[in-house]
KEKE-3310 file (N, C-alpha, C; in steps of 0.2 Angstrom, whole numbers, plus 5000, padded with zeros to 4 digits):
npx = (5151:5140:5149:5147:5136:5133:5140:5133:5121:5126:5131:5117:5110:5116:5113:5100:5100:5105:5096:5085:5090:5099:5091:5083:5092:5096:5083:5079:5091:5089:5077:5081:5094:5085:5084:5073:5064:5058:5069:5062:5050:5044:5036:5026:5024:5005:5000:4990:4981:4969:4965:4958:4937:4925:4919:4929:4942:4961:4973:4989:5006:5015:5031:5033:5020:5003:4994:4977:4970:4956:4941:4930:4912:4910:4921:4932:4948:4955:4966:4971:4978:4980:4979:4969:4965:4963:4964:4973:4966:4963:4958:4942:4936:4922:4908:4895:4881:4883:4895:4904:4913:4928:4928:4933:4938:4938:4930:4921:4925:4920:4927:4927:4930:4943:4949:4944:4936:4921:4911:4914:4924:4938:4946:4955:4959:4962:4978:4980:4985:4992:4984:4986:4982:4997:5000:4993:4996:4994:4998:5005:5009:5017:5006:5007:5015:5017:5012:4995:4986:4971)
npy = (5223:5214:5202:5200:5199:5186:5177:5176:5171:5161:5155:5155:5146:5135:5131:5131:5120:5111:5112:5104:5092:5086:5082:5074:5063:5058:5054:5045:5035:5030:5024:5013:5008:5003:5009:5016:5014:5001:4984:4969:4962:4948:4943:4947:4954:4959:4961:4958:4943:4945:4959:4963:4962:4954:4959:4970:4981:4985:4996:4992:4994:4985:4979:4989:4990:4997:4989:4981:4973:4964:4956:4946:4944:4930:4930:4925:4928:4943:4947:4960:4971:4989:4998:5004:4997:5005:5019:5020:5023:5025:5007:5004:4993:4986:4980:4971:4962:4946:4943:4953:4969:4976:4991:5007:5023:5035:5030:5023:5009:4992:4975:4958:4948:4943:4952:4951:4959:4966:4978:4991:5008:5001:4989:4978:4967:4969:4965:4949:4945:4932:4932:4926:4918:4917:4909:4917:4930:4942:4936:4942:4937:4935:4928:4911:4913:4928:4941:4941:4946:4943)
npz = (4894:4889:4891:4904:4904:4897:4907:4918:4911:4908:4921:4929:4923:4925:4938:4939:4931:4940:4951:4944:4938:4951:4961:4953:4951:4963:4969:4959:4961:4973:4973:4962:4971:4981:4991:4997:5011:5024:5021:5010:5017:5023:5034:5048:5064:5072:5079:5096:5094:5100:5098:5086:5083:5078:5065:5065:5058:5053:5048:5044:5043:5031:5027:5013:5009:5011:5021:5025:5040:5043:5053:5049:5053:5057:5064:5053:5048:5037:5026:5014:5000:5005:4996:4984:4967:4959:4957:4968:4981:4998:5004:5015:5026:5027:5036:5031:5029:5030:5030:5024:5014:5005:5004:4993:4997:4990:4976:4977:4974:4974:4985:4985:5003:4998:4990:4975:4965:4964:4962:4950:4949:4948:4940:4941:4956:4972:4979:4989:5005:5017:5032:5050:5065:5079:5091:5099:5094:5078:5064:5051:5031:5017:5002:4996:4984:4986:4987:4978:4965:4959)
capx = (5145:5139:5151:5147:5126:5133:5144:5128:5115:5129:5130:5110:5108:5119:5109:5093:5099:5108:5090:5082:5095:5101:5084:5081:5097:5096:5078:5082:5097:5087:5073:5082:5097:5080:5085:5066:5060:5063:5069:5056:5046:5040:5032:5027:5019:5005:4998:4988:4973:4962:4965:4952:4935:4920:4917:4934:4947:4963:4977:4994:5010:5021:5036:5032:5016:4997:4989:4970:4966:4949:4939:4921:4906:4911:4928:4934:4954:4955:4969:4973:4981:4973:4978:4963:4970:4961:4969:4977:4966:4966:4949:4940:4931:4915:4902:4891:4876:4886:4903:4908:4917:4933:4925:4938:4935:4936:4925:4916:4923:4919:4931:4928:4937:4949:4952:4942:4931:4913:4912:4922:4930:4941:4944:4957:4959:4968:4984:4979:4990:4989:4982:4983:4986:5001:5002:4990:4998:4991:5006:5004:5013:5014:5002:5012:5018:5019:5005:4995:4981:4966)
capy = (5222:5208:5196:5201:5195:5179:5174:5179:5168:5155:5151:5154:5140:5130:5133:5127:5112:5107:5113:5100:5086:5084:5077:5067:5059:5055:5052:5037:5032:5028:5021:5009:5005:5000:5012:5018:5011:4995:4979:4965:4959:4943:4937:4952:4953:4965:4963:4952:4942:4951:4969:4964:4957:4952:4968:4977:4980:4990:4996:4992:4996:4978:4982:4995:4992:4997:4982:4983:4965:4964:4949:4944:4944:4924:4928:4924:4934:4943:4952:4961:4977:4994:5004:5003:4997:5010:5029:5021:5029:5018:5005:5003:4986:4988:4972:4970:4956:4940:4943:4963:4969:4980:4998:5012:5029:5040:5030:5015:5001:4987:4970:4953:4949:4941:4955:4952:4966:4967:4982:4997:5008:4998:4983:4974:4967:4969:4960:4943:4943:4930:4932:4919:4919:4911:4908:4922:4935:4940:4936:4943:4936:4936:4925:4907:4915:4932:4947:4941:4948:4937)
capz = (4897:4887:4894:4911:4905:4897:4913:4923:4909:4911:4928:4933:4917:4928:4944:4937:4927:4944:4954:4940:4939:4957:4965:4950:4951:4968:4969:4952:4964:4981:4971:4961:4974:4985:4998:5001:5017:5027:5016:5011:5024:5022:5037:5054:5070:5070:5087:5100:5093:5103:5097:5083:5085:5073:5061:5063:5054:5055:5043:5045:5035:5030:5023:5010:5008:5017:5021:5028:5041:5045:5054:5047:5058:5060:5064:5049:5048:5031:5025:5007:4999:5006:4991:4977:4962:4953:4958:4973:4987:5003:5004:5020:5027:5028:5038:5028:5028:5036:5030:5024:5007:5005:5000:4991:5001:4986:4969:4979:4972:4980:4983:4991:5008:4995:4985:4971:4962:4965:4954:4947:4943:4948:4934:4944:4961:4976:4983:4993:5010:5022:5041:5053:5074:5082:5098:5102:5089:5074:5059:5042:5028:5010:5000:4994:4979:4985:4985:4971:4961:4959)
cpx = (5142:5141:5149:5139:5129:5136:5137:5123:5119:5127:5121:5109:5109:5115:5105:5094:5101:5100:5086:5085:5096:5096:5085:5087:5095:5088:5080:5086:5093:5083:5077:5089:5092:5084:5079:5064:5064:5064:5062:5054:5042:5035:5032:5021:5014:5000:4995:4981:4967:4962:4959:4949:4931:4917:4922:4940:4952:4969:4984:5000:5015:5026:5036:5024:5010:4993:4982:4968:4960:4947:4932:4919:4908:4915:4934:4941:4956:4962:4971:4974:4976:4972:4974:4968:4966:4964:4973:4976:4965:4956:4949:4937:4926:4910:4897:4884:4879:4891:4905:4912:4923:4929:4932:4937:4933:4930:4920:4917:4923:4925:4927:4932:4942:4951:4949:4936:4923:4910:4915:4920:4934:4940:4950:4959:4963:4972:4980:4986:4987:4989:4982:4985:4991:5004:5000:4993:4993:4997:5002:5010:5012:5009:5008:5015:5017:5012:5002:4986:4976:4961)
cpy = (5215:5201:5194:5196:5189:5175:5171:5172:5160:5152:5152:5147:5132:5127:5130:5121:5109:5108:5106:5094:5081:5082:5073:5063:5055:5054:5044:5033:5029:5022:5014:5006:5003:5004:5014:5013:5004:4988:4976:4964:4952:4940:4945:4951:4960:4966:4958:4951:4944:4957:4969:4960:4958:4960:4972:4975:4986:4988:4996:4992:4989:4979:4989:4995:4992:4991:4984:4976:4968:4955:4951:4943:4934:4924:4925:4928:4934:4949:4953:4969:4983:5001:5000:5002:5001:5017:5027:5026:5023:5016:5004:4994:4988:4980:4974:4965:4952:4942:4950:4962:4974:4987:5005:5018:5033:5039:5024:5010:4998:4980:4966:4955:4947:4946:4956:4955:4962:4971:4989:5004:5006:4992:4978:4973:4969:4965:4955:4943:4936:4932:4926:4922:4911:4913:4916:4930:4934:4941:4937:4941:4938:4929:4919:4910:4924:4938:4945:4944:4943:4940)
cpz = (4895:4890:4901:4909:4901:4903:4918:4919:4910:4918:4932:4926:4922:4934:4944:4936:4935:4951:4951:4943:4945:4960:4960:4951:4958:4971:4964:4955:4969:4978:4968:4963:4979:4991:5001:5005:5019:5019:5017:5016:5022:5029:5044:5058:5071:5073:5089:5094:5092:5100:5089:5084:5079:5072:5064:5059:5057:5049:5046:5038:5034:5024:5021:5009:5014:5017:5025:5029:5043:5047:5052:5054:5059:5062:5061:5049:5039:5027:5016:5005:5004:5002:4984:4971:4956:4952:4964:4980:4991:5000:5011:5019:5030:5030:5039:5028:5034:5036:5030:5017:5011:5001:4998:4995:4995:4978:4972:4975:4977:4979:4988:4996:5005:4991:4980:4968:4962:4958:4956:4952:4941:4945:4937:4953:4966:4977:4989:4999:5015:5031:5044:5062:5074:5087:5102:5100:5084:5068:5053:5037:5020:5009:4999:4989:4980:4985:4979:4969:4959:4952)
residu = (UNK:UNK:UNK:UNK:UNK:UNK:UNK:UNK:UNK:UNK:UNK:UNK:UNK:UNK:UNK:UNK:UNK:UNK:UNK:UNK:UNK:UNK:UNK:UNK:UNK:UNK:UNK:UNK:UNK:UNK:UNK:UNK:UNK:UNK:UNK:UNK:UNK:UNK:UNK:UNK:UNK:UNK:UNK:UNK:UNK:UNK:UNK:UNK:UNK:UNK:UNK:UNK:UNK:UNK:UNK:UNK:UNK:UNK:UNK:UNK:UNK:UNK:UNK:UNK:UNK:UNK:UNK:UNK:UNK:UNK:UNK:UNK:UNK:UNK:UNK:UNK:UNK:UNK:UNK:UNK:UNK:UNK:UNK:UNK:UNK:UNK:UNK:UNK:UNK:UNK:UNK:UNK:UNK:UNK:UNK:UNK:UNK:UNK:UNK:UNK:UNK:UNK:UNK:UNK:UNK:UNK:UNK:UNK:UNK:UNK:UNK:UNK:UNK:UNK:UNK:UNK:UNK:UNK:UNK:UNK:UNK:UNK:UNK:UNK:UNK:UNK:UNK:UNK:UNK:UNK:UNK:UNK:UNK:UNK:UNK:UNK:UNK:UNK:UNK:UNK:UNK:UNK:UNK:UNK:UNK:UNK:UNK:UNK:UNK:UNK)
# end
């Protein structure tokens, strides 16, 4: 009988570690073969012009990440991360005075339209994307060097 209970602590041992193991592996695998989501994106179309006007904004996904454009009360087009770089909840755009900040939904940090901290909890800023229209689209790209922190 005993061999029968180690056969039995055998193969449920087996069982687990392959319940454990087999996601991590193939989670490790996807992740660092860059299978998660579509390739880079450097440069997308991410609607007419018009679809925003003075005091809105909207979230869109570019490549892998959440970007949030907005246009100022001048018409200014502003685009930068929309995950906080403090816990990672989205920020809103919020117009404000003449122009508007970046507000976090869950601690209220606040960012310029460029990105950069007002105040906390957050101690670093968001990613800088460029916005621009062309040819009556509105195109988001990366920054010259790339989504950067200011």
């Amino acid at each position: 009988m005993s061999s029968t209970r180690r056969i039995f602590l055998r193969e449920t041992l087996k069982g687990w570690l392959g319940l454990v193991i087999a996601p991590t592996a193939y989670a490790t695998a996807r992740t660092f073969l860059g299978m998660i989501g579509p390739e880079k994106t450097t440069s997308q179309d991410i609607g007419p012009a018009d679809s925003l006007r003075a005091g809105m904004s909207k979230t869109v996904t570019f490549g892998r990440s959440k970007i949030v454009v907005a246009q100022d009360k001048d018409g200014d087009l502003h685009a930068v991360s929309a995950v906080c770089t403090h816990m990672n909840c989205l920020v809103r755009f919020e117009p404000v005075e003449k122009a508007g900040e970046f507000v976090c939904n869950c601690h209220s940090s606040r960012f310029t339209l460029r990105g950069e901290n007002i105040t906390g909890p957050a101690t670093r800023p968001l990613a800088d994307y460029r916005i621009e229209v062309v040819r009556g689209r509105l195109m988001l790209s990366e920054a010259e060097n790339g989504p950067k922190e200011r």
